[in-house]
Biopython code that builds the backbone (N, CA, C, O; Angstrom):
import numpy as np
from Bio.PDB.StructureBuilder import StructureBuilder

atoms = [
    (1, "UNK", "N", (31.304, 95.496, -73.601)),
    (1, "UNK", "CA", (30.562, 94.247, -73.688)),
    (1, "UNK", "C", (29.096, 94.522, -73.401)),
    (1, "UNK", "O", (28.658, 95.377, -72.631)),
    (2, "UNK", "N", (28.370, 93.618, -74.181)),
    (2, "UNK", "CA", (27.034, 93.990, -73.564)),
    (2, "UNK", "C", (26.303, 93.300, -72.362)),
    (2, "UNK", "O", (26.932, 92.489, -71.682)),
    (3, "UNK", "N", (25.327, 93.520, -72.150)),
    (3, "UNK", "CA", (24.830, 93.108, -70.970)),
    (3, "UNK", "C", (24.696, 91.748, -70.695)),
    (3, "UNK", "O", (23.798, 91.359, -71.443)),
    (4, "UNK", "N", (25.138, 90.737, -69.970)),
    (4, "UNK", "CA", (24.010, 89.829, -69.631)),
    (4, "UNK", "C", (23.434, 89.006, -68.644)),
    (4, "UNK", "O", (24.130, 88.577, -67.724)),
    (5, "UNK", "N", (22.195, 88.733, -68.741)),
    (5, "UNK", "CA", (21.223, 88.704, -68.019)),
    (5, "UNK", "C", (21.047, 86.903, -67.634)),
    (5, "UNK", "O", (20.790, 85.891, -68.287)),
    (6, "UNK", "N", (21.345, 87.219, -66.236)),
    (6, "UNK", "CA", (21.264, 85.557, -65.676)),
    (6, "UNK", "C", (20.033, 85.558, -64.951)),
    (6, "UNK", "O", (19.602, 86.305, -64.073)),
    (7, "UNK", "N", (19.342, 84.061, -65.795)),
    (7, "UNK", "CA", (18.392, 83.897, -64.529)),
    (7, "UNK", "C", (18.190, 83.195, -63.542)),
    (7, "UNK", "O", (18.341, 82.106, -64.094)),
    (8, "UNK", "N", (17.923, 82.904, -62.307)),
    (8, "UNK", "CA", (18.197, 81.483, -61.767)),
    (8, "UNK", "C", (18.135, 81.817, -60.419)),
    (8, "UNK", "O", (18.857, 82.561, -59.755)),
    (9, "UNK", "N", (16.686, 80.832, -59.968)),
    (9, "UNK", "CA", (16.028, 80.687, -58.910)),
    (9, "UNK", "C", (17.211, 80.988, -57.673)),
    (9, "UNK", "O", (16.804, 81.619, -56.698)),
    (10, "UNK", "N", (18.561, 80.583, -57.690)),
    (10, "UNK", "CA", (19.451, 80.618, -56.436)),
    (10, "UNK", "C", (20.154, 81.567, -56.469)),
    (10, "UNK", "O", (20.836, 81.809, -57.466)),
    (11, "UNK", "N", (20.160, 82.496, -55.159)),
    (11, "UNK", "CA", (20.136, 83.576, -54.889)),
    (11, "UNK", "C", (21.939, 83.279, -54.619)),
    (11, "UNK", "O", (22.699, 84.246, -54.577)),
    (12, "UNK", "N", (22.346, 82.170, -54.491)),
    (12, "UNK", "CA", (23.484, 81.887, -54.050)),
    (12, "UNK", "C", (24.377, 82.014, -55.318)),
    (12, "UNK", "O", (25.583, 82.234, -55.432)),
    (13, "UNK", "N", (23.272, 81.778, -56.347)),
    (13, "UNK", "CA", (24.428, 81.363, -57.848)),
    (13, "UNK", "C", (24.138, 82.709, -58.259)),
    (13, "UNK", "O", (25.157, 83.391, -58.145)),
    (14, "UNK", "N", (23.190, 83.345, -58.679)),
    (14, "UNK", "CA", (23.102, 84.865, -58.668)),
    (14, "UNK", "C", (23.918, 85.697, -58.604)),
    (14, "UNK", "O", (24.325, 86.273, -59.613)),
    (15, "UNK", "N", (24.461, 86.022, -57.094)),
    (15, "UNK", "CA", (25.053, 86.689, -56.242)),
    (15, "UNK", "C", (26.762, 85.942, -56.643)),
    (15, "UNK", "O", (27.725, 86.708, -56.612)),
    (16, "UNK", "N", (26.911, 84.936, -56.883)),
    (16, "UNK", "CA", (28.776, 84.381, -57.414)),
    (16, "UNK", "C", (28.968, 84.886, -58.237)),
    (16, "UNK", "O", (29.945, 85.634, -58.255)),
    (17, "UNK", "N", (28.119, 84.744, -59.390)),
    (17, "UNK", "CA", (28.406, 84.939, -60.615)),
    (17, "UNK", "C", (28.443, 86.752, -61.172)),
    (17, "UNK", "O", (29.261, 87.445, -61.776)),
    (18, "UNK", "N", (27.251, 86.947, -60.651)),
    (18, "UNK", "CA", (27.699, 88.505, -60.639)),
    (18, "UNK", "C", (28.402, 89.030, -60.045)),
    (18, "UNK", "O", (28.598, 90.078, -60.660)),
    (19, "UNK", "N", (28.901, 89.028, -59.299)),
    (19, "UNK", "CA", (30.459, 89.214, -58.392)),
    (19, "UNK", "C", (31.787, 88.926, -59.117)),
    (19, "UNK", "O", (32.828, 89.582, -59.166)),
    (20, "UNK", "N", (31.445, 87.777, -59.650)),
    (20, "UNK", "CA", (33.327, 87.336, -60.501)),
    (20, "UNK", "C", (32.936, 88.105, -61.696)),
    (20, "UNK", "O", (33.894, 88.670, -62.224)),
    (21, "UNK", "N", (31.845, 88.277, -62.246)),
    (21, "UNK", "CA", (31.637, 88.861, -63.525)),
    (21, "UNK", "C", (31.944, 90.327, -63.600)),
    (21, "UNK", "O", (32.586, 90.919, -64.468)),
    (22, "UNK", "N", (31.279, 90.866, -62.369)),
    (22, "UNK", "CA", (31.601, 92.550, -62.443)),
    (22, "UNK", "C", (32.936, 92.604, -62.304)),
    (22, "UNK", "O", (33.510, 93.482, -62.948)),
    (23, "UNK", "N", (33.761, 91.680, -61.432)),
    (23, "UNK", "CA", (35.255, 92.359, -61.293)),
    (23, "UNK", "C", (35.831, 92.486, -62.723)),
    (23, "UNK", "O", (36.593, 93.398, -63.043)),
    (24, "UNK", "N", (35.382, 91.425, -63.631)),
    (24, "UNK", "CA", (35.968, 91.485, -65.059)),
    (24, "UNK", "C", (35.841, 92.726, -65.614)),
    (24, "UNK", "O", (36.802, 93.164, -66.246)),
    (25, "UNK", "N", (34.424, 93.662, -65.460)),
    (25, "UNK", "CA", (34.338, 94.519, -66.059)),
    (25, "UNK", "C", (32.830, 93.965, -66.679)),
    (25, "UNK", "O", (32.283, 94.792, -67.409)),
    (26, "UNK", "N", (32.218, 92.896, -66.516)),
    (26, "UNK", "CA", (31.359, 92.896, -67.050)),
    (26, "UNK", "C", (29.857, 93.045, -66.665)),
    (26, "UNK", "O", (29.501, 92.599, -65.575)),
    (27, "UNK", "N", (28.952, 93.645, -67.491)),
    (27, "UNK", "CA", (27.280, 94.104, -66.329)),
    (27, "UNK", "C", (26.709, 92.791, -66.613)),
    (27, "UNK", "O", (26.881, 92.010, -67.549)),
    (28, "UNK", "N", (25.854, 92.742, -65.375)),
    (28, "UNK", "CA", (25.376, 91.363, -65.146)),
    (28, "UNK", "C", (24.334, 91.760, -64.591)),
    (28, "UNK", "O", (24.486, 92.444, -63.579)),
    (29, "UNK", "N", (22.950, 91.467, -65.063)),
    (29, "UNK", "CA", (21.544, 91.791, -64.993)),
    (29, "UNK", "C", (20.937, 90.489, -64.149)),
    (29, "UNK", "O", (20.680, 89.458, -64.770)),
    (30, "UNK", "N", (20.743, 90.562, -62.888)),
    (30, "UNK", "CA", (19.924, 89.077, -62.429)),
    (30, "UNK", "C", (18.666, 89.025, -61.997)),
    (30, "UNK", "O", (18.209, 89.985, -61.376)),
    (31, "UNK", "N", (17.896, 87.896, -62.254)),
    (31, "UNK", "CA", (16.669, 87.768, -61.868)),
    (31, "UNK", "C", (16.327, 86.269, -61.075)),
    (31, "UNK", "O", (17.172, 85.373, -61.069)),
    (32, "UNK", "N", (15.423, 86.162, -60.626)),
    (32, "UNK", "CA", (15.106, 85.437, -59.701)),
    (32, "UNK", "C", (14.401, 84.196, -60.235)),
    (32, "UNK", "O", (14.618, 83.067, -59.794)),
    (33, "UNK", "N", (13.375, 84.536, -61.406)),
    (33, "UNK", "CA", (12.488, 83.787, -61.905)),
    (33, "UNK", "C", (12.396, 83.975, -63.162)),
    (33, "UNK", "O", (13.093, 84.869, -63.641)),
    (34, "UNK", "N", (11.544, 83.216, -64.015)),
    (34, "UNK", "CA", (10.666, 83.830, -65.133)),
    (34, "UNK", "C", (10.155, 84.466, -65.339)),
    (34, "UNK", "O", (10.078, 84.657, -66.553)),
    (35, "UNK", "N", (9.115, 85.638, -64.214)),
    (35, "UNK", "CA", (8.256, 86.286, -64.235)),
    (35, "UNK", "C", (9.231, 87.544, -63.896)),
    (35, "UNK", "O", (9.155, 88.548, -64.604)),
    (36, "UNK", "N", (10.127, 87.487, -62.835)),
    (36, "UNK", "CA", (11.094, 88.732, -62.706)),
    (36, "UNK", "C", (11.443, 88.892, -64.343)),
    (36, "UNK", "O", (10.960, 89.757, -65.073)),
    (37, "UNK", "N", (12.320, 87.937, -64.712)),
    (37, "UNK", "CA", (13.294, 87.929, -65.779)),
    (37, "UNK", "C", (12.203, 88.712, -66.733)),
    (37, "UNK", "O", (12.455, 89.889, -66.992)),
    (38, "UNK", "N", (10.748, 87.996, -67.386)),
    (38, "UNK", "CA", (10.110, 88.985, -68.250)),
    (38, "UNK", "C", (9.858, 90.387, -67.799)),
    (38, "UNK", "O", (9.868, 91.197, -68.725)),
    (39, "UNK", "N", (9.579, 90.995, -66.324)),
    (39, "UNK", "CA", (8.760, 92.306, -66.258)),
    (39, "UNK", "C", (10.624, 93.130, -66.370)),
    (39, "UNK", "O", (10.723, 94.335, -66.603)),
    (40, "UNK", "N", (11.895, 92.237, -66.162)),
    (40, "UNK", "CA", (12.987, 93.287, -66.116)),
    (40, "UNK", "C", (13.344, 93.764, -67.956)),
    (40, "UNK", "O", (13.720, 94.858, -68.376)),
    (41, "UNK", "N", (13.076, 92.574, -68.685)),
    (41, "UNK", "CA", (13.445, 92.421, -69.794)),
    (41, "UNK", "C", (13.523, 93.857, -70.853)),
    (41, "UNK", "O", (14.505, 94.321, -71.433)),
    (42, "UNK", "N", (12.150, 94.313, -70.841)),
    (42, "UNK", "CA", (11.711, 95.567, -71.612)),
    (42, "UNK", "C", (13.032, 96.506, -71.796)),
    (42, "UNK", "O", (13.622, 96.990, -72.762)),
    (43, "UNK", "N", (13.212, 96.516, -70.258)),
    (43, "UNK", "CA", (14.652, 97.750, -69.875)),
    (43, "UNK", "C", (15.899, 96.825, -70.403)),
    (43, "UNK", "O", (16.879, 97.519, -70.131)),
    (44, "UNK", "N", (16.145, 96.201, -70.721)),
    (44, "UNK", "CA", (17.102, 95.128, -71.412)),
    (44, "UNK", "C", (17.916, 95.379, -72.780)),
    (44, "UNK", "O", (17.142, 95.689, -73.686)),
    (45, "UNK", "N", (18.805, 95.347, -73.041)),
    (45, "UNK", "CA", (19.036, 95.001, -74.086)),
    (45, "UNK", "C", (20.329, 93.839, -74.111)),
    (45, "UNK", "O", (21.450, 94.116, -74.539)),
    (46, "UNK", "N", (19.931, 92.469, -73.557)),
    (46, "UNK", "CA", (21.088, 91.489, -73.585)),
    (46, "UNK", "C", (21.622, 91.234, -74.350)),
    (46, "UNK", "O", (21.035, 91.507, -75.397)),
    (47, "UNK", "N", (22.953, 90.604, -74.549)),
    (47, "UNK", "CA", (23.989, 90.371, -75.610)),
    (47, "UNK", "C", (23.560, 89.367, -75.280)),
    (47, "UNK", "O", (23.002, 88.920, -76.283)),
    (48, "UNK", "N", (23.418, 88.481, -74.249)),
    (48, "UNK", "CA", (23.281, 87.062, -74.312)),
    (48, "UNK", "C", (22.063, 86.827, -72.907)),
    (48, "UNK", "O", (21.867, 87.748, -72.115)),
    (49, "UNK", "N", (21.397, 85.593, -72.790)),
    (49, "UNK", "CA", (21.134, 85.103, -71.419)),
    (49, "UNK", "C", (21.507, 83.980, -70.566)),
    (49, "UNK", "O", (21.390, 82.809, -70.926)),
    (50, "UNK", "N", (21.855, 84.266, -69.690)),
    (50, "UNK", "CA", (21.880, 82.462, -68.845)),
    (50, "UNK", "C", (21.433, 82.264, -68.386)),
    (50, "UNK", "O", (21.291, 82.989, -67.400)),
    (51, "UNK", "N", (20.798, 81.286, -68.478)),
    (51, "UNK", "CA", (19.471, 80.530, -67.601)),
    (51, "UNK", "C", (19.726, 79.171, -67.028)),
    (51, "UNK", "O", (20.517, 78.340, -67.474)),
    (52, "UNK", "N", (18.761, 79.027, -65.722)),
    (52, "UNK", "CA", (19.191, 77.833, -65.228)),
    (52, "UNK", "C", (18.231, 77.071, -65.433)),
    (52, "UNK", "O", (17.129, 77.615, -65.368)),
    (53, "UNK", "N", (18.252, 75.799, -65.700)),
    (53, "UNK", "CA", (17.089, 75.127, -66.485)),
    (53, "UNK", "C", (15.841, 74.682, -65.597)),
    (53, "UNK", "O", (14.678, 74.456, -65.929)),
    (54, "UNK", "N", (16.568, 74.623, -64.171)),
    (54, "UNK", "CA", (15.698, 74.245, -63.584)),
    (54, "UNK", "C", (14.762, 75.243, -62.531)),
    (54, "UNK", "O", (14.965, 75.469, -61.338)),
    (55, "UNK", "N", (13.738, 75.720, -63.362)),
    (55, "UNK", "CA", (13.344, 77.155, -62.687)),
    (55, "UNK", "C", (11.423, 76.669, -62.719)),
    (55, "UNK", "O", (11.296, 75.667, -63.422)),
    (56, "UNK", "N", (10.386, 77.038, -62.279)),
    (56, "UNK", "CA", (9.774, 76.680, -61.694)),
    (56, "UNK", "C", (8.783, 77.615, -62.832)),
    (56, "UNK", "O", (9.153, 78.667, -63.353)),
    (57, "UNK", "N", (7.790, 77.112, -62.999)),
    (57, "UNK", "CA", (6.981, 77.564, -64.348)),
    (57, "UNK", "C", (8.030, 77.956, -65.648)),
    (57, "UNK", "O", (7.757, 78.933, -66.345)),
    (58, "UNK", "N", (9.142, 77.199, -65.903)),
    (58, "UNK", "CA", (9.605, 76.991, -67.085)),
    (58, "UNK", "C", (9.161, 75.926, -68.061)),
    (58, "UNK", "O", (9.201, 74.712, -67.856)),
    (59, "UNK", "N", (8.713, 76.571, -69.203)),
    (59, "UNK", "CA", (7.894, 75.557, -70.578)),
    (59, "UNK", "C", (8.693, 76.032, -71.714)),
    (59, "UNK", "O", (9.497, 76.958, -71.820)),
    (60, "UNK", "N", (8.172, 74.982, -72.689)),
    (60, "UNK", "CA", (8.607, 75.135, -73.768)),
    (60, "UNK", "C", (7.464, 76.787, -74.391)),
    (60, "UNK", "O", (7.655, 77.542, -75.344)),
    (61, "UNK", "N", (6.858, 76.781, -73.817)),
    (61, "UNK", "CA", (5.904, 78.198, -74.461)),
    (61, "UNK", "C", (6.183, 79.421, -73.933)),
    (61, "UNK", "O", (5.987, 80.519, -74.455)),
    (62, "UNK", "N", (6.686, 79.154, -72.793)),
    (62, "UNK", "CA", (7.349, 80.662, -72.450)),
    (62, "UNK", "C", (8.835, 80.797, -73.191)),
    (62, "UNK", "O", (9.123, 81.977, -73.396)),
    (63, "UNK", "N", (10.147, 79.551, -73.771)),
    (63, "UNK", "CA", (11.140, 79.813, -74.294)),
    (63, "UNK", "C", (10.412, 80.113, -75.633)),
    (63, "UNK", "O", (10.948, 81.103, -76.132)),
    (64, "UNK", "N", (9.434, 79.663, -76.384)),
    (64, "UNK", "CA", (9.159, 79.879, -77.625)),
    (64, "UNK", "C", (8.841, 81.704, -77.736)),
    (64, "UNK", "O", (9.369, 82.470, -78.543)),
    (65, "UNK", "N", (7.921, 82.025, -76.761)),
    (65, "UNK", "CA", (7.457, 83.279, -76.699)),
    (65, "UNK", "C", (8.507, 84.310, -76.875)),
    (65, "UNK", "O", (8.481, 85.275, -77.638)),
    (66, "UNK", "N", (9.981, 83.738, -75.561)),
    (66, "UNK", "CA", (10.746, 84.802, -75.634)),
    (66, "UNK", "C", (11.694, 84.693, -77.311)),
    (66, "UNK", "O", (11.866, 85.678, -78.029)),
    (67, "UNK", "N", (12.126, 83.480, -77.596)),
    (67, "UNK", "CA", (12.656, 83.241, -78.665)),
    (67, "UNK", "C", (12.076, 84.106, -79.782)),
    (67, "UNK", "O", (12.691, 84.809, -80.583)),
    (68, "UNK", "N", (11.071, 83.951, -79.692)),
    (68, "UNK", "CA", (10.080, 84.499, -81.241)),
    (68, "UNK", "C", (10.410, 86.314, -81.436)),
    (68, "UNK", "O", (10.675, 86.923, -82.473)),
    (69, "UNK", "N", (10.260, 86.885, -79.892)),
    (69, "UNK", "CA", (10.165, 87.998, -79.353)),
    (69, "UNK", "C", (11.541, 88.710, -79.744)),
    (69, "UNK", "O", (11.611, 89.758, -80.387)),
    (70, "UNK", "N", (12.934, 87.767, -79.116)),
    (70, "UNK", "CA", (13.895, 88.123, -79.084)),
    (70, "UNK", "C", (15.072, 87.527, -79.567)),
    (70, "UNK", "O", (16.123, 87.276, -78.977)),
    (71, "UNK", "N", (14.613, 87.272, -81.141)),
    (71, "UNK", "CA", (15.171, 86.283, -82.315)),
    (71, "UNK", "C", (16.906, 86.124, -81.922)),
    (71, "UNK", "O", (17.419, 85.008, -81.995)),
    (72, "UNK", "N", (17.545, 87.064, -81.601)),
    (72, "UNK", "CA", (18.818, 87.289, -82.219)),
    (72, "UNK", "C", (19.731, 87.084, -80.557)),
    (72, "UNK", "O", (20.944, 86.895, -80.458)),
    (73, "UNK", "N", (18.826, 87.182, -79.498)),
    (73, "UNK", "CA", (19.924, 86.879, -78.392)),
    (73, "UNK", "C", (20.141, 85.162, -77.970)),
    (73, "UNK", "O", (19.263, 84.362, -77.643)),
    (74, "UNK", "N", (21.187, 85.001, -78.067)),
    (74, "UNK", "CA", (22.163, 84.001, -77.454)),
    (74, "UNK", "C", (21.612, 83.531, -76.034)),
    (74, "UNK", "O", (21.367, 84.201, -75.031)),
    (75, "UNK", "N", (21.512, 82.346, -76.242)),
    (75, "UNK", "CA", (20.826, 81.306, -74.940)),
    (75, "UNK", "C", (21.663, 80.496, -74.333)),
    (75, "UNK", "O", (21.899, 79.400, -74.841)),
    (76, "UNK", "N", (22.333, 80.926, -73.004)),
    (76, "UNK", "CA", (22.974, 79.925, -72.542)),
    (76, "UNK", "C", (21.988, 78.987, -71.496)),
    (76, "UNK", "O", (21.060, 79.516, -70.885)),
    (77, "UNK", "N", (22.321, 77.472, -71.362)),
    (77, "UNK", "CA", (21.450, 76.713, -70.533)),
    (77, "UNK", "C", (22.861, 76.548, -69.719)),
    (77, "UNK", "O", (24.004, 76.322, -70.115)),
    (78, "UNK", "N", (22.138, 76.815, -68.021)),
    (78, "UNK", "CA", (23.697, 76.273, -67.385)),
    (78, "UNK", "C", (23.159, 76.074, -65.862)),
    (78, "UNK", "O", (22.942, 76.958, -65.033)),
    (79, "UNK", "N", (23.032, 74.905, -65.748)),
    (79, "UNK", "CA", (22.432, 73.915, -65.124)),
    (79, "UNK", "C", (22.917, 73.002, -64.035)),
    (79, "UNK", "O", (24.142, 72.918, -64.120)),
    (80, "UNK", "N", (22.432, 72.277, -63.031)),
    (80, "UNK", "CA", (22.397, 71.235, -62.486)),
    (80, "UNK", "C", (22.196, 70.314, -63.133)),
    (80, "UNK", "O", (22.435, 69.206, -62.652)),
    (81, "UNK", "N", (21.660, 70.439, -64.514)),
    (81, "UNK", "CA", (21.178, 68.951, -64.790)),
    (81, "UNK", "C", (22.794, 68.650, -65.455)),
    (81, "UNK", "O", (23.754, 69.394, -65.655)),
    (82, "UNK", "N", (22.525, 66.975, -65.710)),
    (82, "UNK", "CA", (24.373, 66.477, -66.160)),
    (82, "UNK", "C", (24.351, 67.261, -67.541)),
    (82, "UNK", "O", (25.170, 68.176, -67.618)),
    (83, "UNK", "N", (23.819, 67.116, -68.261)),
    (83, "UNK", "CA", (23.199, 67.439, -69.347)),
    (83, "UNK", "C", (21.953, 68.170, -70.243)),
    (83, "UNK", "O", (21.047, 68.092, -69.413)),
    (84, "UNK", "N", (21.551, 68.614, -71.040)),
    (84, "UNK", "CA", (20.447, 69.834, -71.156)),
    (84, "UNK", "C", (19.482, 68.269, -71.956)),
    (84, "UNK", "O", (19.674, 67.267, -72.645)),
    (85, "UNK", "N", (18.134, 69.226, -71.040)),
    (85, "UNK", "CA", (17.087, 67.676, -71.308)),
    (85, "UNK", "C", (16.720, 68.154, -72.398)),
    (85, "UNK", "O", (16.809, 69.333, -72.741)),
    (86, "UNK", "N", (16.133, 66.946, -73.219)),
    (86, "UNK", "CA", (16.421, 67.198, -74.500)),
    (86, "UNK", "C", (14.935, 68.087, -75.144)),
    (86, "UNK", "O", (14.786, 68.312, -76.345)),
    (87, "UNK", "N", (13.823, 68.553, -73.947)),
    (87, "UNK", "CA", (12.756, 69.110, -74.630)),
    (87, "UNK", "C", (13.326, 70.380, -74.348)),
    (87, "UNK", "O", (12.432, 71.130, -73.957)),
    (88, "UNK", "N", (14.816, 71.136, -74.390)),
    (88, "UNK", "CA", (14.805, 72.440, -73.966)),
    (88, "UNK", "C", (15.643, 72.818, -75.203)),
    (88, "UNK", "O", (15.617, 73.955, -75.674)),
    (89, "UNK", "N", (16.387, 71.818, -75.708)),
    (89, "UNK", "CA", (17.657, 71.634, -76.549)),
    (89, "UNK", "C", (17.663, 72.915, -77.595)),
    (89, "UNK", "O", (18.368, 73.918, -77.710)),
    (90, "UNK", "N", (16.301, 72.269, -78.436)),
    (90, "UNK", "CA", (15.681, 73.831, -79.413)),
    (90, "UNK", "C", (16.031, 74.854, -78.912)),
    (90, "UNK", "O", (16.870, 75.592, -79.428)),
    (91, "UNK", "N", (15.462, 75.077, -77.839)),
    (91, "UNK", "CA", (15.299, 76.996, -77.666)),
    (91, "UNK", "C", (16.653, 77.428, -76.659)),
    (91, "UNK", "O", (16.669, 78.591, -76.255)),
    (92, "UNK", "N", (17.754, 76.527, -76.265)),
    (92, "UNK", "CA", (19.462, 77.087, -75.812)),
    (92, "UNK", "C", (20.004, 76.707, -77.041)),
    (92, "UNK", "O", (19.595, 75.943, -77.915)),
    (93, "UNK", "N", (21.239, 77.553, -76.906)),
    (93, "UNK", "CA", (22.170, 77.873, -77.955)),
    (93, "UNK", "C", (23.746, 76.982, -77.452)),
    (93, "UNK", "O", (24.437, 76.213, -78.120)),
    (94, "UNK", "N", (23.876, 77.342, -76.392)),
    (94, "UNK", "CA", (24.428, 76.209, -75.870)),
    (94, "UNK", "C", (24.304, 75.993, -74.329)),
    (94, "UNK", "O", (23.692, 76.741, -73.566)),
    (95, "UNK", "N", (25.015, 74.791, -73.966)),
    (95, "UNK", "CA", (24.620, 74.841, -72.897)),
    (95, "UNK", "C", (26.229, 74.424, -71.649)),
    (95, "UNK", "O", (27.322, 74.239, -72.182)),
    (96, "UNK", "N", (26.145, 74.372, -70.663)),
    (96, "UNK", "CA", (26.750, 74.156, -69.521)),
    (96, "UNK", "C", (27.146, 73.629, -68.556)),
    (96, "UNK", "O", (27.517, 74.764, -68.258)),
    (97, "UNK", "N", (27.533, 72.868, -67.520)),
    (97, "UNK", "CA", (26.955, 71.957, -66.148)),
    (97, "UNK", "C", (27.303, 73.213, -65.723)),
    (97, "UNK", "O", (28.092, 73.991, -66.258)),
    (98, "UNK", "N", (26.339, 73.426, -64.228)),
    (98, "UNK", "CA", (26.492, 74.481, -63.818)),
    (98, "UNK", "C", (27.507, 73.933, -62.263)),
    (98, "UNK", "O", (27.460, 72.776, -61.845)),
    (99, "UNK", "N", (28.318, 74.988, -61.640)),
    (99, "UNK", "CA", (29.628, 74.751, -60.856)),
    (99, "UNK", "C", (29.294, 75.876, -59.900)),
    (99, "UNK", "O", (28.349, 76.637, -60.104)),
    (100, "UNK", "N", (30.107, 75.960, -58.838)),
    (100, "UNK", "CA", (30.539, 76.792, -57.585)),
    (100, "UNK", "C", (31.930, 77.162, -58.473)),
    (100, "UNK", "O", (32.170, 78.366, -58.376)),
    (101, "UNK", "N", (32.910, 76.439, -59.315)),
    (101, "UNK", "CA", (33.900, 76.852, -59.765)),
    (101, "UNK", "C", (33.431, 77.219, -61.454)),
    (101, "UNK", "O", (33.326, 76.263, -62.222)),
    (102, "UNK", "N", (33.157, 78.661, -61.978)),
    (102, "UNK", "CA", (32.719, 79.610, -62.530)),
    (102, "UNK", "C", (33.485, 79.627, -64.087)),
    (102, "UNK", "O", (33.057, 80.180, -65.100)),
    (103, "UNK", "N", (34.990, 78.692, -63.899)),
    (103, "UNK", "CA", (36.176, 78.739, -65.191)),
    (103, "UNK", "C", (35.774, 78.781, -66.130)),
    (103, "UNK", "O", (36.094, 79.723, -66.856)),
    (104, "UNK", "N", (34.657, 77.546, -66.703)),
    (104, "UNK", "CA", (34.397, 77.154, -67.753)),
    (104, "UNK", "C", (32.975, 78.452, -68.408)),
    (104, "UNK", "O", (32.787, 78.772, -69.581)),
    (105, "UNK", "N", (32.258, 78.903, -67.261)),
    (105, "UNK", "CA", (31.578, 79.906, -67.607)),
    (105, "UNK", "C", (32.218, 81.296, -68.130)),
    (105, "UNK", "O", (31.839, 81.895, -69.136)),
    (106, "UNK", "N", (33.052, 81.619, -67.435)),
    (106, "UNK", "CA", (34.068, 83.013, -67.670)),
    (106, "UNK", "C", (34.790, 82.672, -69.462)),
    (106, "UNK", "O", (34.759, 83.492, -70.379)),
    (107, "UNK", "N", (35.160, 81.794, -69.510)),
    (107, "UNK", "CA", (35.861, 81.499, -70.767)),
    (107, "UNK", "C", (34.898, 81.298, -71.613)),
    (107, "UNK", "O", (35.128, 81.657, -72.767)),
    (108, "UNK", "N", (33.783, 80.785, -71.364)),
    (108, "UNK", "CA", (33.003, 81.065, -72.743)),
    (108, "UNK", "C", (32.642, 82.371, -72.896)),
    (108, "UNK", "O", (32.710, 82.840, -74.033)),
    (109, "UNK", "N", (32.263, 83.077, -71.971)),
    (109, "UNK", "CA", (31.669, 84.743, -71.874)),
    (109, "UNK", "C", (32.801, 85.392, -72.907)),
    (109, "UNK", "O", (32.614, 85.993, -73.965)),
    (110, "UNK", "N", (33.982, 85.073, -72.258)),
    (110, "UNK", "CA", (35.202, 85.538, -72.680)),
    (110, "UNK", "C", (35.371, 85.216, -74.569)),
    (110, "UNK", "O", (35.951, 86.036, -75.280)),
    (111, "UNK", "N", (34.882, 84.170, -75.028)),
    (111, "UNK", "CA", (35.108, 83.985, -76.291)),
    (111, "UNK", "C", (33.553, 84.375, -77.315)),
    (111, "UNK", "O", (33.405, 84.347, -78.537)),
    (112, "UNK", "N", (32.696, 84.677, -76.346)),
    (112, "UNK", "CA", (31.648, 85.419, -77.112)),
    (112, "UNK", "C", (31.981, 87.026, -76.954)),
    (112, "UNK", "O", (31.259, 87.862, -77.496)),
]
sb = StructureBuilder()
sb.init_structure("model")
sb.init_model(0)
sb.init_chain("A")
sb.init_seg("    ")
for serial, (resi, resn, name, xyz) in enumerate(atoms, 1):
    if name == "N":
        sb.init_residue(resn, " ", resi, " ")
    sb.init_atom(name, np.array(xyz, "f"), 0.0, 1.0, " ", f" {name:<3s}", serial, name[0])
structure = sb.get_structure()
């Protein structure tokens, strides 16, 4: 499987998710921010990303930048919010409610 790369300000959701993910067998690349997530990226080659929507200097010009950059990887939005607000909609591929219980995340990983 290939890599992928979660981003998301909580060190708490970070640290779950890469934990249930590695036992699967799967590599899980995490970053903290936007600015981590771009300087780790270079060394990257993600199959997919997950991002949490609510991250702190997130715009529509930094998803356009990476989008433009990195046409072909898969955008997950997976969130606190109930729903993905609708100025982000464009640039995720799909999206998530984000959980402490991980099911619904593992099974999509699992069917990509």
């Amino acid at each position: 499987m290939k890599t992928i790369f979660y981003i998301d300000n909580s060190e708490i959701y970070r640290l779950l998710l890469q934990a249930e993910l590695s036992q699967e067998g799967t590599h899980v690349v995490t970053a903290g921010s936007i600015e981590e997530a771009l300087s780790k990226w270079k060394e990257l080659n993600p199959g997919f990303v997950i991002l949490e929507l609510r991250q702190n200097k997130l715009s529509g010009e930094v998803f356009e930048k990476l989008k433009n950059t990195y046409p072909d990887v898969l955008w997950i939005g997976y969130s606190t919010y109930l729903q993905c607000p609708e100025e982000l909609k464009k640039w995720i591929n799909l999206y998530l409610p984000k959980s402490s219980k991980i099911g619904a995340i593992k099974t999509l990983i699992e069917s990509l």
